[in-house]
C-alpha positions as CSV (number, residue, x, y, z in Angstrom):
1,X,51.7,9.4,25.9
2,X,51.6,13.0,27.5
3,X,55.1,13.6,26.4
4,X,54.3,12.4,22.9
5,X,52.2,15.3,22.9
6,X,53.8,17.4,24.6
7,X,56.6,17.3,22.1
8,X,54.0,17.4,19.4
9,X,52.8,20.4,20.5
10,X,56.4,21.8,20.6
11,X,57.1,21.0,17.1
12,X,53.6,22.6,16.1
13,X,54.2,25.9,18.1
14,X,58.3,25.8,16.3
15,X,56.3,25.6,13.0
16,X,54.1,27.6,13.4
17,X,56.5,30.7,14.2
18,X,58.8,30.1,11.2
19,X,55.6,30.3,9.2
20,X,54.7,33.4,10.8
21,X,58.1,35.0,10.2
22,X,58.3,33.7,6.9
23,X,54.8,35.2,5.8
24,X,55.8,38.5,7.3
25,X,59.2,38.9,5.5
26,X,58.0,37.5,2.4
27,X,54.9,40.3,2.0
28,X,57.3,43.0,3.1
29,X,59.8,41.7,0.2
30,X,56.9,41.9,-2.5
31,X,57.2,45.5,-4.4
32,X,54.2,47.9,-3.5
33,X,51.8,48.6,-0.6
34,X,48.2,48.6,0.3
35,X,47.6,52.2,-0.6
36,X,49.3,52.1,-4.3
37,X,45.7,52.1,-6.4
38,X,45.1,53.6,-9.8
39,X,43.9,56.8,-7.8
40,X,47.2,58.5,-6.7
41,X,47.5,59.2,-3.2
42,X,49.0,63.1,-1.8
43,X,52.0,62.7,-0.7
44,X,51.1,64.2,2.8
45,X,48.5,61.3,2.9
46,X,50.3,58.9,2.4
47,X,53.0,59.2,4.6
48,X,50.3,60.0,7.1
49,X,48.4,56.3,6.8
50,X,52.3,55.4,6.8
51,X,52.5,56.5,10.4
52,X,48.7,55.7,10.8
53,X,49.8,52.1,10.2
54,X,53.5,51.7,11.4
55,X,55.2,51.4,7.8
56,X,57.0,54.0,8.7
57,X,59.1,52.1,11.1
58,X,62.2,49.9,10.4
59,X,61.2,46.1,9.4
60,X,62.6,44.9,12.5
61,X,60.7,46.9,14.9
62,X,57.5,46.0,12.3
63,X,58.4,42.6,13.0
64,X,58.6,42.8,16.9
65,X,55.3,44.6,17.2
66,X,53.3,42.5,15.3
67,X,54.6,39.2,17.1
68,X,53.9,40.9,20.2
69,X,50.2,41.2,19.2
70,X,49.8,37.7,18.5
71,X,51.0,36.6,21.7
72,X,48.3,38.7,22.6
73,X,45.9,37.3,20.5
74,X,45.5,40.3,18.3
75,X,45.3,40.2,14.8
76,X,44.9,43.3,14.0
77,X,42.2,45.9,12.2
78,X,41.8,45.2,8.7
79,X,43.0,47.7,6.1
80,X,40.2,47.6,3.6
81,X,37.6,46.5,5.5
82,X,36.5,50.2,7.7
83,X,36.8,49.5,11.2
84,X,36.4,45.5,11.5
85,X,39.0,43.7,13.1
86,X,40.7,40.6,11.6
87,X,39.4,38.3,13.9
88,X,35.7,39.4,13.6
89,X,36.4,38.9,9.4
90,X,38.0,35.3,9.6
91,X,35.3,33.8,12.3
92,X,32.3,36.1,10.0
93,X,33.5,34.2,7.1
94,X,35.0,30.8,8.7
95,X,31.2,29.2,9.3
96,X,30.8,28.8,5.0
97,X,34.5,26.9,4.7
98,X,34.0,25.0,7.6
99,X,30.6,23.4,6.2
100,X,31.8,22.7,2.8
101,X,34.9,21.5,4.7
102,X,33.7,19.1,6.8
103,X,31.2,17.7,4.1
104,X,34.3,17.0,1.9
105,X,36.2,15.2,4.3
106,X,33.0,12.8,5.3
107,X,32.7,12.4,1.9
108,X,36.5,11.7,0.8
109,X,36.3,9.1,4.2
110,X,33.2,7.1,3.5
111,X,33.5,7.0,-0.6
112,X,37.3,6.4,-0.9
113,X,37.4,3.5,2.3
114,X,34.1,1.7,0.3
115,X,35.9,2.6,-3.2
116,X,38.9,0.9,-2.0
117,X,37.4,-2.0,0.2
118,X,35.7,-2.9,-3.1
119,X,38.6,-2.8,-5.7
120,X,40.8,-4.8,-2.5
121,X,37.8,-7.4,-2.4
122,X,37.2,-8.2,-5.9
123,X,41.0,-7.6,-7.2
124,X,41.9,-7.7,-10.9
125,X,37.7,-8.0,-11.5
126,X,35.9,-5.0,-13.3
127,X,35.0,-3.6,-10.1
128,X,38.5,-2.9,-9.2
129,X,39.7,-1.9,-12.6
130,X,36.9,0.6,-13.0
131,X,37.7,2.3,-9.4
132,X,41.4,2.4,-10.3
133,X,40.8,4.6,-13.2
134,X,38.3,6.8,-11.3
135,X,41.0,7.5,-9.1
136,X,43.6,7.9,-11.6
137,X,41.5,10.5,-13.0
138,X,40.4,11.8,-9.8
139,X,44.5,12.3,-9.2
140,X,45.2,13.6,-12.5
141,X,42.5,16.5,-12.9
142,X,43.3,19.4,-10.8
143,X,40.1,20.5,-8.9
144,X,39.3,23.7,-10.7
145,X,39.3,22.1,-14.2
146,X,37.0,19.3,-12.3
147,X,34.8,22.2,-10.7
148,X,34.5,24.3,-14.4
149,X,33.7,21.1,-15.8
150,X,30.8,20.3,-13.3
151,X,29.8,23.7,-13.7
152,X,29.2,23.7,-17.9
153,X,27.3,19.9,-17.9
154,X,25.2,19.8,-14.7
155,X,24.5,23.8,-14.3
156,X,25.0,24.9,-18.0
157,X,23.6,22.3,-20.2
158,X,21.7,20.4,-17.8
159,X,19.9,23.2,-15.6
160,X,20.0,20.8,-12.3
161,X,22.4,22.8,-10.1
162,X,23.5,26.7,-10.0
163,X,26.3,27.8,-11.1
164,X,27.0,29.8,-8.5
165,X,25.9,30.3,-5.0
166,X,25.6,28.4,-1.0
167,X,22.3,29.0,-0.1
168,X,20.3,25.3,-0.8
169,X,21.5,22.1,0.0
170,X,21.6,21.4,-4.1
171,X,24.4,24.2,-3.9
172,X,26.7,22.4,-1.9
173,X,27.0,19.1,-4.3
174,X,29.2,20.2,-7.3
175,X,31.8,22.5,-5.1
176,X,31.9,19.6,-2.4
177,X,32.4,16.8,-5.6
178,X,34.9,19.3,-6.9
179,X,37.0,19.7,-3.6
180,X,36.6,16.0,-2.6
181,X,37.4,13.9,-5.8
182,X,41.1,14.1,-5.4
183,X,41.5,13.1,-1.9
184,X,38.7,10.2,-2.5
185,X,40.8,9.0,-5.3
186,X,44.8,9.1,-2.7
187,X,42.2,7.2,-0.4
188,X,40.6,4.6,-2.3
189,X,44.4,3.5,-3.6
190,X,45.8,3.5,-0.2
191,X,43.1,1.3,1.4
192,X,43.2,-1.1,-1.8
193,X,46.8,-1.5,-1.1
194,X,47.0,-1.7,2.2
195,X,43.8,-4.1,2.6
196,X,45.2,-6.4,0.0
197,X,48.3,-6.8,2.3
198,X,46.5,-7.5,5.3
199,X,44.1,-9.9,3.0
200,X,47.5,-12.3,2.1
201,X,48.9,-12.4,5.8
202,X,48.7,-15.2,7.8
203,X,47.2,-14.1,10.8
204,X,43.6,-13.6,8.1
205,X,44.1,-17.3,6.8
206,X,44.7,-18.4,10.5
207,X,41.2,-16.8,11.1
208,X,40.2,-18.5,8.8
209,X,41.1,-21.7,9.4
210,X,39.6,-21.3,12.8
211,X,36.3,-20.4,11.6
212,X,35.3,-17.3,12.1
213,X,32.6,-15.7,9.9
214,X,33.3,-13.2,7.1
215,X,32.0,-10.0,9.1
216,X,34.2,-10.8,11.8
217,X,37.3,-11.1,10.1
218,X,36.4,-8.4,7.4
219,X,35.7,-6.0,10.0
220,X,38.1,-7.1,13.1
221,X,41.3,-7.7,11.4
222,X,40.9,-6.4,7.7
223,X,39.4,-3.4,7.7
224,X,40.9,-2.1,11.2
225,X,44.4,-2.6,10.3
226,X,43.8,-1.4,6.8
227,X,42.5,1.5,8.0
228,X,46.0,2.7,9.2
229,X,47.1,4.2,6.1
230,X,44.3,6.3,5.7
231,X,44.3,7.7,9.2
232,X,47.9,8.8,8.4
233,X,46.7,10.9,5.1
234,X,44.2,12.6,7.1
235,X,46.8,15.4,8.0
236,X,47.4,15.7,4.3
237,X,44.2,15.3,3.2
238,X,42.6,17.7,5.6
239,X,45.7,21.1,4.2
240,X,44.5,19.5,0.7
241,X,40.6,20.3,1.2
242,X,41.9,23.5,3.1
243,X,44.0,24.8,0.5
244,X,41.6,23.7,-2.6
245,X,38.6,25.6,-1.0
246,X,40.9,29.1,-1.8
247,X,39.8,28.2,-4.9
248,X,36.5,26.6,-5.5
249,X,35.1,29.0,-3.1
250,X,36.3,31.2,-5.7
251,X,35.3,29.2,-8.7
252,X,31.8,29.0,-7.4
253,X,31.0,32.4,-5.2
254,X,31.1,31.1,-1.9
255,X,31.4,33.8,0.4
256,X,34.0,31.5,2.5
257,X,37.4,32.3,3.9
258,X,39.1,31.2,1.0
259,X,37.3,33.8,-1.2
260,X,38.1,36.6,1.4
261,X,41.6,35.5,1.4
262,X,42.0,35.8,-2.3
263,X,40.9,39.7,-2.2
264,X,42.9,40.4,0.6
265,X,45.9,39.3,-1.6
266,X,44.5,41.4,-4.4
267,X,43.7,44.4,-2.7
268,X,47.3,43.9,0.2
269,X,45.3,44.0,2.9
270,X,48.4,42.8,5.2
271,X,46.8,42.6,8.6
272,X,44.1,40.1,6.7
273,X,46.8,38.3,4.8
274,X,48.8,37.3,8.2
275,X,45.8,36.2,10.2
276,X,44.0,34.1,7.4
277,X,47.6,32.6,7.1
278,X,48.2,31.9,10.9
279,X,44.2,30.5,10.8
280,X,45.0,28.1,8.2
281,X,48.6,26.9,9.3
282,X,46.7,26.6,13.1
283,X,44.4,24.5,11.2
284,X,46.5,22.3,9.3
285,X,48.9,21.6,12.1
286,X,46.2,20.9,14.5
287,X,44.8,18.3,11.8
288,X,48.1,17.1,11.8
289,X,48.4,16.6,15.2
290,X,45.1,15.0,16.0
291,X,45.9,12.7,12.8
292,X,49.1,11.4,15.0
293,X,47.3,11.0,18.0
294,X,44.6,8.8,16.1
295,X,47.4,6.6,14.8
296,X,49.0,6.3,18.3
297,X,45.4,4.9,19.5
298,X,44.8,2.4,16.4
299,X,48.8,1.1,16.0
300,X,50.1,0.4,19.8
301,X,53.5,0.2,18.8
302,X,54.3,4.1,18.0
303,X,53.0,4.2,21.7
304,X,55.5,1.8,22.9
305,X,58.6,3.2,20.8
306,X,57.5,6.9,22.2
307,X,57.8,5.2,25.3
308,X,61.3,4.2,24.5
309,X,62.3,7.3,23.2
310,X,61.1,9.2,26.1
């Protein structure tokens, strides 16, 4: 087990400095710089917040520096942003995401496992047809279309929510409806598969036949090894609400790290634009990793063949 994760936590650190290098090149490559604005800048200024910054070095030694700081664990000082370091910015703003974050993933678990238990138990009935097309259109319509869409009937022509805004608990149901209908749907289809599997082996009509009550084999063989899939899209599921929060927090004004990752694009705020990058791939990866080590603990035998491999 420890050197399962111990060469998980290899592969995530490997990863984790190609994205780093990759982000660095790549906004060095893109044409411009964070002090080209529709005011012109002197000349003498400009090379001066060159210097100021380090632009005026070769890439390479660019490169070496800012690698150096993150061993460190500095992110650096913000370019637009007077004064406040990169760190202070992403934690200031980190508390909104996280919230409507971890709302949507509760939400994606609990509705999509039910939504698929449900089409898995009463198979080719209306029940099942019904939550097949909810998740085929909960796969099919991206989750800004969703979220403009919540916006103009249930803000706009209804009056129940706000458009805009993160302040009441009302505020939080379109953006986290928006955010979670995709992965509810890639759940609810994975668990109606996988638990109508488990529902035809034999080892459920053995249980069966030696009389065990409904509860018992529903929830000690069915739903626990029909789970597994699930446990496996978490990793996916969680860059998915991650990555789809950029823009919902956009779509409806929440002051979140997604938004203040946006404008640090728009306004080339570098030093921003690396750490909410490194954040989000720390994020990700760590989801991903704690998504392995749950399937290790449910299915024994990745244990067992990480045991042979080792």
């Amino acid at each position: 087990m420890f050197r399962y994760v111990l060469s998980k936590v290899f592969y995530l650190l490997v990863s984790l400095f190609i994205l780093v290098s990759a982000t660095f090149f790549l906004m060095k490559a893109i044409p411009g710089d964070p002090f080209q604005s529709e005011k012109k800048v002197p000349p003498e200024i400009r090379a001066r917040l060159f210097e100021q910054y380090g632009f005026d070095k070769p890439l390479y030694v660019q490169y070496g520096k800012y690698l150096g700081n993150i061993v460190q664990g500095d992110l650096g000082i913000s370019m637009k942003h007077v004064n406040q370091d990169v760190t202070g910015l992403i934690l200031k703003t980190f508390s909104a995401s996280l919230k409507l974050g971890i709302i949507a993933i509760v939400v994606s678990l609990i509705v999509g496992v039910l939504l698929g238990m449900l089409a898995a138990l009463y198979h080719r009935k209306l029940i099942d047809n019904v939550a097949m097309v909810l998740a085929v259109l909960g796969i099919a319509v991206p989750s800004f279309v969703l979220a403009a869409l919540l916006q103009f009937f249930f803000a706009f022509k209804l009056h129940i929510f706000r458009v805009a805004g993160f302040e009441t608990p009302l505020d939080y149901v379109l953006p986290v409806v928006a955010l979670s209908a995709q992965p509810i749907a890639f759940i609810a289809r994975l668990t109606r598969s996988s638990m109508l599997e488990v529902l035809h082996a034999d080892y459920i009509k053995t249980a069966k036949a030696k009389g065990l009550n409904w509860f018992t084999i529903m929830f000690r063989h069915v739903v626990r090894n029909g789970i597994m899939p699930v446990i496996t899209y978490m990793g996916p599921m969680t860059a998915n609400i991650v990555t789809g929060s950029v823009v919902i927090e956009q779509v409806f004004g929440i002051g979140g790290i997604g938004k203040q990752f946006v404008e640090s694009i728009t306004n080339r705020d570098y030093p921003l634009i690396m750490g909410i990058t490194i954040f989000y791939g720390v994020l990700l990866m760590l989801a991903r990793l704690v998504s392995d080590l749950l399937y290790v603990v449910v299915d024994p035998r990745v244990k067992l063949s990480s045991r042979k491999e080792g």
